[in-house]
C-alpha positions as CSV (number, residue, x, y, z in Angstrom):
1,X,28.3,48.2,23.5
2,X,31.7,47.5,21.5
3,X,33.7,49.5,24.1
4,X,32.0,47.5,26.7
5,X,33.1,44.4,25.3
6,X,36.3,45.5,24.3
7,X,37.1,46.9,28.3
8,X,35.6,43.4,29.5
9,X,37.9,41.8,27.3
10,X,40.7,43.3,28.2
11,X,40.2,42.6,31.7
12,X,39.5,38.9,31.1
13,X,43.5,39.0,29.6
14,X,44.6,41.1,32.4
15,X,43.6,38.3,34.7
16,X,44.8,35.5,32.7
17,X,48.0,37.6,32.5
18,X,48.1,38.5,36.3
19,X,47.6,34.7,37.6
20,X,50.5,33.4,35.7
21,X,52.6,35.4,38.1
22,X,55.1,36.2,34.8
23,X,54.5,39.8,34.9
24,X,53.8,42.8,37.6
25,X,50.8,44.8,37.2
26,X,52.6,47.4,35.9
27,X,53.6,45.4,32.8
28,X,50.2,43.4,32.4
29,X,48.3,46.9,32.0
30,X,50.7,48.4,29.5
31,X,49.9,44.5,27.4
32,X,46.1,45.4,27.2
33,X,46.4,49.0,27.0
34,X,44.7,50.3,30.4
35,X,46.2,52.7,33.1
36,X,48.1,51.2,36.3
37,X,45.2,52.7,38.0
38,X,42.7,50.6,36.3
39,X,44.9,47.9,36.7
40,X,45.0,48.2,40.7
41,X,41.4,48.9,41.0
42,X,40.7,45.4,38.7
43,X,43.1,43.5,41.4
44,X,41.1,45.2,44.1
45,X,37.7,44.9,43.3
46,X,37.8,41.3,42.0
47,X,39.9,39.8,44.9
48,X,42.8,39.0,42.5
49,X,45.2,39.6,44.9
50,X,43.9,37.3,47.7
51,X,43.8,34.8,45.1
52,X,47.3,35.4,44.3
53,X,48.8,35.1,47.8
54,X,46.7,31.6,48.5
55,X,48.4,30.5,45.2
56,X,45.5,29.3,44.5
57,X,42.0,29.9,42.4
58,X,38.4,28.8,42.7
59,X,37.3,26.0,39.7
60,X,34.7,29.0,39.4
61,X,37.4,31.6,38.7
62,X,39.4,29.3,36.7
63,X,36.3,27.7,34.4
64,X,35.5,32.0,33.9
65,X,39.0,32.3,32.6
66,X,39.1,29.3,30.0
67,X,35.5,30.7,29.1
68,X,36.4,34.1,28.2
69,X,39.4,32.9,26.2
70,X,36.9,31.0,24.2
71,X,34.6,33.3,23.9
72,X,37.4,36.0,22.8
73,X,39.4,33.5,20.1
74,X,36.1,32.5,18.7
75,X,34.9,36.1,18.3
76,X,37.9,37.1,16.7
77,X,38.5,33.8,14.3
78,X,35.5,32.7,13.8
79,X,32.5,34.6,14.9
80,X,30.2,32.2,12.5
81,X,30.9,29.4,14.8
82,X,30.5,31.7,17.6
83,X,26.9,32.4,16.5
84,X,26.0,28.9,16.8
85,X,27.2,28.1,19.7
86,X,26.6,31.1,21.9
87,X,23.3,30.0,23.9
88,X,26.1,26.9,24.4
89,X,28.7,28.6,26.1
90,X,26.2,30.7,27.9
91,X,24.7,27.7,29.6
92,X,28.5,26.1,30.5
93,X,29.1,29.6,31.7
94,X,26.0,29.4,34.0
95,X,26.7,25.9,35.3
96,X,30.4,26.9,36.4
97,X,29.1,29.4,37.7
98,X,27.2,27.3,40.2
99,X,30.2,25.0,41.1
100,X,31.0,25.8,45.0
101,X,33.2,28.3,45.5
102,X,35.2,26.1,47.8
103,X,36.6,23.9,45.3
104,X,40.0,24.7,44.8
105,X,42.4,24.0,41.6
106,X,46.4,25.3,41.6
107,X,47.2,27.1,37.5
C-alpha cells in the first residue's frame, strides 16, 4: 500500500507541475522520479493534455489538485492532524467531486 501511495503522490505533483506550463514533461518526470514513459501515459490517460491546450481546467480538476496537496503536506508535517481530519477531507473530496464538470476556472 506505501508504494501505492507513494506512485499516487507522485502523480498528483506531476500534474500540479505539468499545469503550470513552467516545465516540459521531460523535466516534470525527472522532479518526481518516474520514466518519460510514465510521464506520457499520465498525460494521456488523464486528459492532461486537452486540458492544457484549452488553457483551462475543470473546478473538479482543480479542487483534486489543492486536495492532494493537502493531503500530501499534512501526511508529511503533520500526520496527527491528518488523523483527525481525514473522514473531513474525504467528504470535501466527495462533494468537489460532484461539482459539474462544466464549470471552468483559468490557474
Amino acid at each position: 500500500m506505501n508504494q501505492q501511495v507513494s506512485r499516487r503522490n507522485k502523480r498528483y505533483k506531476a500534474k500540479r507541475l505539468f499545469f503550470t506550463h513552467k516545465y516540459t514533461s521531460r523535466q516534470i518526470a525527472a522532479k518526481v522520479d518516474v520514466t518519460e514513459a510514465t510521464m506520457s501515459k499520465w498525460v494521456r490517460q488523464n486528459g492532461w493534455k486537452n486540458q492544457d491546450t484549452a488553457g483551462a481546467v475543470s473546478l473538479v480538476t482543480t479542487f483534486s489538485i489543492i486536495s492532494a496537496s493537502f493531503y500530501e503536506h499534512l501526511e508529511q508535517s503533520n500526520p496527527e492532524l491528518l488523523a483527525l481530519v481525514k473522514d473531513e477531507i474525504c467528504l470535501y473530496v466527495k462533494a468537489t467531486s460532484s461539482l459539474s464538470k462544466n464549470k471552468k476556472v483559468t490557474l
